[in-house]
Each structure stands twice: as structure tokens, then as C-alpha cells.
N, C-alpha and C positions, 0 to 999 in steps of 0.2 A: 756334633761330636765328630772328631778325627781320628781318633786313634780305634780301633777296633778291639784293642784289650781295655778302654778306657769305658765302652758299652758293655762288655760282660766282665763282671768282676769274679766270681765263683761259682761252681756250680751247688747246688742247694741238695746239699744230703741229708733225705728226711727219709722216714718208713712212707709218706706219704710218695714223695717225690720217685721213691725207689717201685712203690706197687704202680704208677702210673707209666714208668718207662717198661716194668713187663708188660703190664695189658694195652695201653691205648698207645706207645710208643713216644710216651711225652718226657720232655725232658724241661728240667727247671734249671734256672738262672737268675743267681743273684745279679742284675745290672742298676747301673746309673740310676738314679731319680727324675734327673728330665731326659731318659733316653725314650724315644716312640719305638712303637712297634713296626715298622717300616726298617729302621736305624740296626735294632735287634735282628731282625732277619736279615740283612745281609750282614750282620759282623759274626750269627751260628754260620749263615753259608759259605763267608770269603774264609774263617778260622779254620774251622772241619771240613770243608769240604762234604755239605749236604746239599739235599732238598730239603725247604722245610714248607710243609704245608699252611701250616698256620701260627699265628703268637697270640697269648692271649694273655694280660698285664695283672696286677694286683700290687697296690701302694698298701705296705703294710708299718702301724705303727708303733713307735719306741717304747719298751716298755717302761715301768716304773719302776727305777731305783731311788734306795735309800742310799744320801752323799751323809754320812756322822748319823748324828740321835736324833738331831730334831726336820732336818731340810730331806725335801724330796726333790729328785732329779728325774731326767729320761734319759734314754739310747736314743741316736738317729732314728728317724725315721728310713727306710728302706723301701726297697723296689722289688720285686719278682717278675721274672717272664716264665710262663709256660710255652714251649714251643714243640707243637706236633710236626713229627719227622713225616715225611712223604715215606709212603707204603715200600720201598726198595732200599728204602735207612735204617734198617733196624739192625744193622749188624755194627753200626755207630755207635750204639750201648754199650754195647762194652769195652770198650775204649776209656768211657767215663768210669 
């Protein structure tokens, strides 16, 4: 990947997402499907201007929709990063 907004696509607003950036300082990210976690930390560090300690991934899949009465379909499947802030980033939260 080249483009660094092409690696993170949104960030992931959950109750989940939300109770991990109070307590452990983690912050989630919708990104790419064949983005690595290598790729993902430097595109939170060069965009925001952090530390980030660690990334850690989760391929999550499409769910099941009904297309009419009788046929079933999916959503994409999708990507998440979790990515903990180094200890001196936490004033980055709120920003998001």
C-alpha cells in the first residue's frame, strides 16, 4: 500500500472501542484487508503524529443479508486494527 489514507479507512465507533480508548488507551481502526500490521503503524504514526506501541489485527466477516424473498447475500468482509498508544499518547483520544 501507498497511499496512507488508503491503510486506514475509519475509525471504528463502538461502546466497545470507546471503553478500550478510556482504560487501556487503544484505539480501533477500520483499515484495508491485505493491510499488515507493520503498514498500519506507520500510516496511525506518519497521519497523527503518535507513538504507537503496539497493533493488533482481527479479519471480521460479512454478514447475512436478504437480497428479495427468496436469495441470501453478504456484506464485505472487513479488517480491524486495534492499536495501543504509547504511554505519553493519550491526550490523542480526543481528538478522535
Amino acid at each position: 500500500m501507498k497511499d496512507l489514507h488508503e491503510v486506514i479507512k475509519s475509525p471504528c465507533l463502538t461502546e466497545k472501542s470507546n471503553l478500550l480508548q478510556e482504560l487501556q488507551g487503544t484505539v480501533v481502526f477500520k483499515v484495508h484487508p491485505r493491510a499488515n500490521k507493520i503498514e498500519i503503524r506507520q500510516a496511525v504514526e506518519k497521519l497523527f503524529d503518535v507513538k504507537v506501541a503496539s497493533v493488533k489485527t482481527a479479519t471480521m466477516r460479512g454478514k447475512q443479508r436478504r437480497i428479495g424473498i427468496k436469495s441470501m447475500g453478504r456484506t464485505k468482509d472487513w479488517k480491524k486494527a486495534y492499536v495501543t498508544l504509547s504511554e505519553g499518547e493519550i491526550n490523542f483520544l480526543d481528538e478522535l
